[in-house]
N, C-alpha and C positions, 0 to 999 in steps of 0.2 A: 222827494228825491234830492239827492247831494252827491259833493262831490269831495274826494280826500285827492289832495296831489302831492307826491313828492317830490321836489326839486333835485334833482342833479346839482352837485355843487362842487366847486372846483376854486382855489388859489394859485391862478396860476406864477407858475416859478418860485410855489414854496413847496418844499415838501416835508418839514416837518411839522405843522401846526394840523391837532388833532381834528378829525371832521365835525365830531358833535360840537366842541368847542367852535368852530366856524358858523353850524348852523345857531346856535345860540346868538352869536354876533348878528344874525338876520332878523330875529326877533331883536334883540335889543334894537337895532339900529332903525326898526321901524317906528318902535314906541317914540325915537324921538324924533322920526322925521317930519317938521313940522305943519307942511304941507296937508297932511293928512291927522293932525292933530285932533280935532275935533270928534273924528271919528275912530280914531284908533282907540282910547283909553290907556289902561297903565297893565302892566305888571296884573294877572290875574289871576290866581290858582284855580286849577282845576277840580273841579268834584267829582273824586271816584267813587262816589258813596254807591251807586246805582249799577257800576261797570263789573264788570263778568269776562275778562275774556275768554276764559277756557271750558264756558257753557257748551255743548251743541247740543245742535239745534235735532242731534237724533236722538236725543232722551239721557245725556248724561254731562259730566263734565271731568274732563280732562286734570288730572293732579298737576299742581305745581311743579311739585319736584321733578318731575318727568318733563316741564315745558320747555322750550327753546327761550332764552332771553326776551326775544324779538317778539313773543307771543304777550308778555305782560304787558301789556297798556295801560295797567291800571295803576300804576309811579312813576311815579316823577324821576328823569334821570338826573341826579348828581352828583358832583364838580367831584367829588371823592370817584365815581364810577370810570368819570375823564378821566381824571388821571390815571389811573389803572390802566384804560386804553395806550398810554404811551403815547406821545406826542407832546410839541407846546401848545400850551393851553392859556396862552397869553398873562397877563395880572391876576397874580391868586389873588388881590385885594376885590377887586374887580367882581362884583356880583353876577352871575350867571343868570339871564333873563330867557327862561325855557319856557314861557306859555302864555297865549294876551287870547285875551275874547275881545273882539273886535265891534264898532261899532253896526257894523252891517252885519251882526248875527253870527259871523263866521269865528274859526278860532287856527289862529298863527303857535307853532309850537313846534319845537323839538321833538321830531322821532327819531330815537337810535343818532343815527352818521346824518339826516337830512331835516331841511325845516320842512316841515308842510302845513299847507295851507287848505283848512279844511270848510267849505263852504256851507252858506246858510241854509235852510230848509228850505224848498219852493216845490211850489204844485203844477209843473209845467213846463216841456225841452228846454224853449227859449230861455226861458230865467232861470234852469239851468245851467247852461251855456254862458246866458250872460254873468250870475255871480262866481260861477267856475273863472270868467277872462279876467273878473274884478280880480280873483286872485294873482293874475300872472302880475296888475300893476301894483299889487303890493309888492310881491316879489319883486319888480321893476323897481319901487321907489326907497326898498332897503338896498338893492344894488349901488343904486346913488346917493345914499346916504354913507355907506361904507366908503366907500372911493374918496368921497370926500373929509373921512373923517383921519385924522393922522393918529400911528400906531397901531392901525386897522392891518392886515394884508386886506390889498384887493379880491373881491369874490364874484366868481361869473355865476350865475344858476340858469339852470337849465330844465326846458319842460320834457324831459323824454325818461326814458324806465331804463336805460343800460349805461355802463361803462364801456360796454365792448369788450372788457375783462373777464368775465365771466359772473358781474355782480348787478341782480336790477334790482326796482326798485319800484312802486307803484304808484297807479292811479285807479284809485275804489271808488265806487259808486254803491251808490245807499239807494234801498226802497220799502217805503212802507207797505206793508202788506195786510191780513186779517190772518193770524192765528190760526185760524179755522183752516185754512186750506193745506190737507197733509204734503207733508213736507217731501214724502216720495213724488206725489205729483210736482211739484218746483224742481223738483232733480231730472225726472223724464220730459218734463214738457221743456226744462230751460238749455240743455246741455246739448241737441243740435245744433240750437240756437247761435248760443253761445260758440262753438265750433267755428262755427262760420258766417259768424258776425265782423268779423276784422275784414271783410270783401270791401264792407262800408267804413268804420272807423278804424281801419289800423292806419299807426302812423309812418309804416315804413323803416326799413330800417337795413345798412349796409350789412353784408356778412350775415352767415348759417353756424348754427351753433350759439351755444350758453357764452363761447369767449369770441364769438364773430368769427373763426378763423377760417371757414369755408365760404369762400368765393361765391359770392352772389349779391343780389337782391332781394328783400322777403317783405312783405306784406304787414307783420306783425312787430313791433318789438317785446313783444313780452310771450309769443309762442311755445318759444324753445326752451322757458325756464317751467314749463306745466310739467306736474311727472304723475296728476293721479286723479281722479274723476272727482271724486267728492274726500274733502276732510275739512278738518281745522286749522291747521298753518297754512298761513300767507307769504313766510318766508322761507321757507324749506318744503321741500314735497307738497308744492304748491296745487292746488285742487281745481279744475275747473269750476266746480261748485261747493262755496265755500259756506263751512257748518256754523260757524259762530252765531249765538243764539246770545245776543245782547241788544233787545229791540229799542231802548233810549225812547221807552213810551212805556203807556198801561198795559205790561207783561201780559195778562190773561186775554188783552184786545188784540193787540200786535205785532207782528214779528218785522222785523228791518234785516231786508234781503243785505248779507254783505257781497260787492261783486267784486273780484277781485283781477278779474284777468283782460279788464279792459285796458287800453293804450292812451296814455295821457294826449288831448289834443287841443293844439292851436285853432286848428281848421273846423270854420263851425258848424258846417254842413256836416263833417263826420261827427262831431261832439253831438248833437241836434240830433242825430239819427240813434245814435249807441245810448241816449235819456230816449227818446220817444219810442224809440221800435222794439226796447226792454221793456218801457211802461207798458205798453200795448202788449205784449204776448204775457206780460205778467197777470194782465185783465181777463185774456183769453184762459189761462193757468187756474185764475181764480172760477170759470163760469164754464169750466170744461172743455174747452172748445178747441186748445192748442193743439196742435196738430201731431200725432202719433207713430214717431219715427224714433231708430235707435241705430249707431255707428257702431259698427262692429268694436274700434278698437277707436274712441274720441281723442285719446291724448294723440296717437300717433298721427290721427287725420287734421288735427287739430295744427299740429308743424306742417304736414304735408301742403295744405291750404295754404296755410304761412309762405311756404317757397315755392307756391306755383301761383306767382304773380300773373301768367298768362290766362289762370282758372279752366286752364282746359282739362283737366285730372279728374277723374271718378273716381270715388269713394266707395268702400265697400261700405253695405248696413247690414244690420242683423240678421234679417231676413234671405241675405246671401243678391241682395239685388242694389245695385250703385247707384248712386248722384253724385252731381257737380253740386260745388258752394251754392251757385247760384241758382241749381234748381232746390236745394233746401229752402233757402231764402224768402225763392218765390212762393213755396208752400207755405211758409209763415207768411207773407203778405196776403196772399188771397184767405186764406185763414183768419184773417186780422179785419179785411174788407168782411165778408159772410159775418163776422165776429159781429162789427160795428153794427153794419146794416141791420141785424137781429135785434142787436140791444141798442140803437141810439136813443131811444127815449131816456133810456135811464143811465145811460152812460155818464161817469163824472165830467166828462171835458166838453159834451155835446154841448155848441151855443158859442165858444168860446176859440173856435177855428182850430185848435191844437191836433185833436185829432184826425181832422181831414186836412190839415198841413201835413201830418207824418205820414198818416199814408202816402197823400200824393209825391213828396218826394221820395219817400219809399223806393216807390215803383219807377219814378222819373230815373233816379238812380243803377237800380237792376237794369231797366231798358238798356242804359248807357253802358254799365259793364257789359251785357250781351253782346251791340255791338260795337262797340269799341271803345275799351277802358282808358284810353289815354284822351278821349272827349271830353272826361271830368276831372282834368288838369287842374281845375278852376274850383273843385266843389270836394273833393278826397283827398285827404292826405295823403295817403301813402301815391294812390296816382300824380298828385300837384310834384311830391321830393324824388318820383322814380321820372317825370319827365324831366326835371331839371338835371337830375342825374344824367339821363342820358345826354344830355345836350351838352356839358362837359364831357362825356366820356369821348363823344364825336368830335368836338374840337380838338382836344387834345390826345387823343389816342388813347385812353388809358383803359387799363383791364379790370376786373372787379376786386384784383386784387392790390390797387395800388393804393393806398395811405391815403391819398388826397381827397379821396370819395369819403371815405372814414370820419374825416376833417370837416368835407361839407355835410353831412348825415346830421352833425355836430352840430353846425353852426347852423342849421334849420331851426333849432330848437332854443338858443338863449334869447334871454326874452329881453333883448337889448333891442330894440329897434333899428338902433342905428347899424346894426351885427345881424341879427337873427333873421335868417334867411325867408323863413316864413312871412315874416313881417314887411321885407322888400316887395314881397310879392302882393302882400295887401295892401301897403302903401301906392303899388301902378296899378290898382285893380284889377289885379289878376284873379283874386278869393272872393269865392262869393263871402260877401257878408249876410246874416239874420237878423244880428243887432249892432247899433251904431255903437262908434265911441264913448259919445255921449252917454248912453244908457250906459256901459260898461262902466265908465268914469263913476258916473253916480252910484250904478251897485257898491263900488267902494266904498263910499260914507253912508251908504243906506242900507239897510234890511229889507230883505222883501215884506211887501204889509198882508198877504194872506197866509202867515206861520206864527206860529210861538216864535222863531226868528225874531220879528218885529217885536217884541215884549225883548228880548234876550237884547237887540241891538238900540232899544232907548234906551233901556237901564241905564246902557254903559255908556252911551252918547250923556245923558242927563243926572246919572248918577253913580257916574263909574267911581268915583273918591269911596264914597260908601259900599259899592262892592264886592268883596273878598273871595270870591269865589263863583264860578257858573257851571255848569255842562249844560248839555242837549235839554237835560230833565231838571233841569233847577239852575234858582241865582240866589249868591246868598249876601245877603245887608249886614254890615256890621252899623249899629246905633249905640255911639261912644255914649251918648247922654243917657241911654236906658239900660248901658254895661252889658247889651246879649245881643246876640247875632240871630237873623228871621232868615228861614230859607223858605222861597215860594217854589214849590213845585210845578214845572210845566211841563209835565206827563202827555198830555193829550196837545199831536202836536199842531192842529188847526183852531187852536186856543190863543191866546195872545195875538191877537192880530190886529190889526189897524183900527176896524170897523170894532171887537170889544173894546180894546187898552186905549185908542188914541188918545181922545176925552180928557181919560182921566191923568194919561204923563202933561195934557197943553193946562190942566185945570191945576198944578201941583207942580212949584219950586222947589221944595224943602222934604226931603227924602222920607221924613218921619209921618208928613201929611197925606204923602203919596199913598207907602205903607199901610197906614190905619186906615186910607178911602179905601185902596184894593181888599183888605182882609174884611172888612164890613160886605163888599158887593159879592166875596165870595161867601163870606157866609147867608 
């Protein structure tokens, strides 16, 4: 599982310098932040050799000519496409740095208007979680790079999905799956789920509506921009369940769920719950076992949940017979317990506490929204930003509709420490934490060692000069002395991992040694 985030990103008190151009500025200015040198690497091009975006995943694929811009992921944007957008775009001399694979596995890039920061492979919430937070301090430490660099604008970024304008923006989550399991079952079994899954991880968000203008408090920030149950964009007529069929493994083995409608989060009790309580009904999904419900009309229940922060609302299902969020929920957890206890012998996580960690805070959780949602101030997003909220609103009298709330909704989310509200709050121990700083810190220069990850992030730690290319499914070597470039395939993605690869990167200085030991032990 992984994680894709978008940055919100902002100059403030400029407004003519174009956004992609801005986010490129984030990427460049990490490569040189020196602090993180070691593990950053350089300037890396991407390999679309293996990418598809407009496959789906229901047996066809989507023509170009017909796509939205914002669907091609498989190019590279350039400085020619800037300008076109209109805006300054700083020194035309000035090379355009749009893409870095990173030394922890991960990869730093330009999407569209925003940089994101898309996180390494891992088998497990936690180190989801924790290399998702390693992302925020990269983000953090191109912030402080910029600031300091002259001829820069200053740039804030921001961990949240809107403008308030009417423009969001995402945070996906990836999962590996087995092929085998037909694809209408992941749509029936995931799409309650998914409904009423932001109980747990939404992050909150001021204002009802695509452009905020109605007064309120909502549960979600990315609800109100859903319009369809299932398809292929992720930027227009955005799909609860989303079809792109580009599994970034052995296509006949694999398929890589993309998710699209989760809420980017700080708070890692919510993040921890939206990776493990996904994994877990995805396991159920695969073994038959999830649980057998259908919402009359999902997209509309789907907001409605959104702005009834109190959870007191019945939902219509198909059947013509209602539930609350929270009793769907609970059907997927008890669901999930009967699941486990059936298969724990053979379960992937059994042994290893993850999956009796998810559960029980599962349920610790529901308990506490049942009775009383403002008890996990300390442990949910969107309850931690709707009690602060209120406590400004009480001091100062303010309505939902006054600007200053808007302001703070804001400033919850930049990942400035010293600013980001979030972050106050973990700095007095108000958040629960899962993982320390420390670990987080380290995700940053390290890969996790049970993925191809770990193959992906020594290269570039040990032999990033040589090279010129990575994705998910390959790294490619350019060897000036033998005039051709080797691309390794890492397809299979619990391959490359500490316990095969270590060995042989600690036994190997010289890239060409390395090479010829790897390509001997695979053959």
């Amino acid at each position: 599982m992984g994680a894709e985030t978008e940055y919100g990103i902002h100059a403030p008190g400029e407004t003519s310098f174009n956004a992609t151009w801005l986010s490129t500025q984030v990427v460049h200015a990490y490569s040189r932040e020196t602090s993180h040198r070691a593990s950053a690497g350089g300037e890396t091009r991407w390999d679309y050799t293996d990418e598809d975006p407009l496959a789906d995943a229901r047996g066809w694929s989507y023509p170009r000519s017909a796509a939205h811009p914002s669907q091609l992921t498989d190019t590279e944007v350039t400085a020619a496409q800037i300008a076109l957008e209109g805006g300054e775009t700083g020194d035309p001399t000035e090379p355009l740095m749009m893409n870095m694979v990173l030394g922890n596995g991960a990869r730093l890039y330009v999407d569209h208007a925003h940089p994101e920061y898309s996180s390494p492979e891992v088998t497990n919430p936690l180190d989801a979680v924790r290399w998702d937070a390693a992302g925020d301090l990269v983000a953090l430490a191109a912030v402080r790079r910029i600031a300091a660099t002259d001829g820069v604008p200053a740039i804030n970024l921001y961990k949240n999905n809107t403008d308030n304008k009417s423009v969001s923006y995402g945070s996906h989550e990836n999962y590996l799956m087995p092929r085998a399991v037909p694809f209408k079952d992941i749509v029936s079994g995931l799409t309650p789920f998914f409904v009423t899954r932001a109980i747990m991880c939404g992050a909150g968000r001021v204002g009802i509506g695509q452009d905020g203008s109605g007064a309120g408090f909502q549960i979600s920030q990315r609800a109100d921009f859903f319009e369809a149950e299932v398809g292929l964009e992720t930027t227009i007529r955005r799909p609860i369940i989303n079809t792109r069929d580009e599994p970034h493994a052995v296509a006949e083995k694999y398929r890589r769920l993309h998710v699209i409608i989760g809420d980017a989060n700080l708070a890692q009790v919510s993040n921890y719950l939206k990776f493990g309580t996904t994994a877990l009904v995805l396991d159920m999904i695969e073994h038959g076992t999830a649980p057998q419900l259908e919402f009359a009309n999902p997209v509309a229940t789907l907001r409605n949940i959104s702005h009834d922060w109190e959870l007191r609302e019945r939902h219509l299902l198909a059947d013509g017979s209602t539930a609350t969020a929270l009793e769907v929920q609970r059907q997927y957890l008890n669901a999930a317990i009967a699941h486990c206890a059936a298969n724990g012998s053979s379960h992937p996580e059994t042994g290893d506490g993850h999956t009796a960690g998810v559960l029980a805070k599962w349920e610790q959780v529901l308990d506490g929204l049942e009775s009383d949602p403002m008890s996990l101030s300390g442990q949910l997003e969107w309850v931690a930003k709707l009690s602060l909220l209120q406590q400004y609103r009480a001091r100062d009298k303010m309505a939902w509709t006054d600007p200053r709330l808007g302001l703070i909704d804001l400033q919850w989310s930049d990942v400035r420490p010293e600013k980001g509200l979030y972050y106050k709050l973990l700095q007095h121990g108000r958040m629960e934490r899962l993982v320390t700083d420390e670990s987080i810190a380290a995700a940053v220069a390290n890969p996790p060692t049970d993925t191809r990850a770990y193959f992906r992030g020594r290269c570039i730690q040990e032999f990033g000069a040589n090279v010129v290319g990575a994705s998910w499914d390959s790294v490619i070597f350019e060897l000036p002395q033998l005039r051709r470039l080797q691309r390794i395939s890492t397809k299979e993605p619990l391959r490359g991992t500490r316990e095969l690869t270590g060995k042989l990167f600690d036994a190997n200085t010289e890239v060409a040694g390395f090479l010829a030991q790897l390509l001997a032990d695979t053959h």
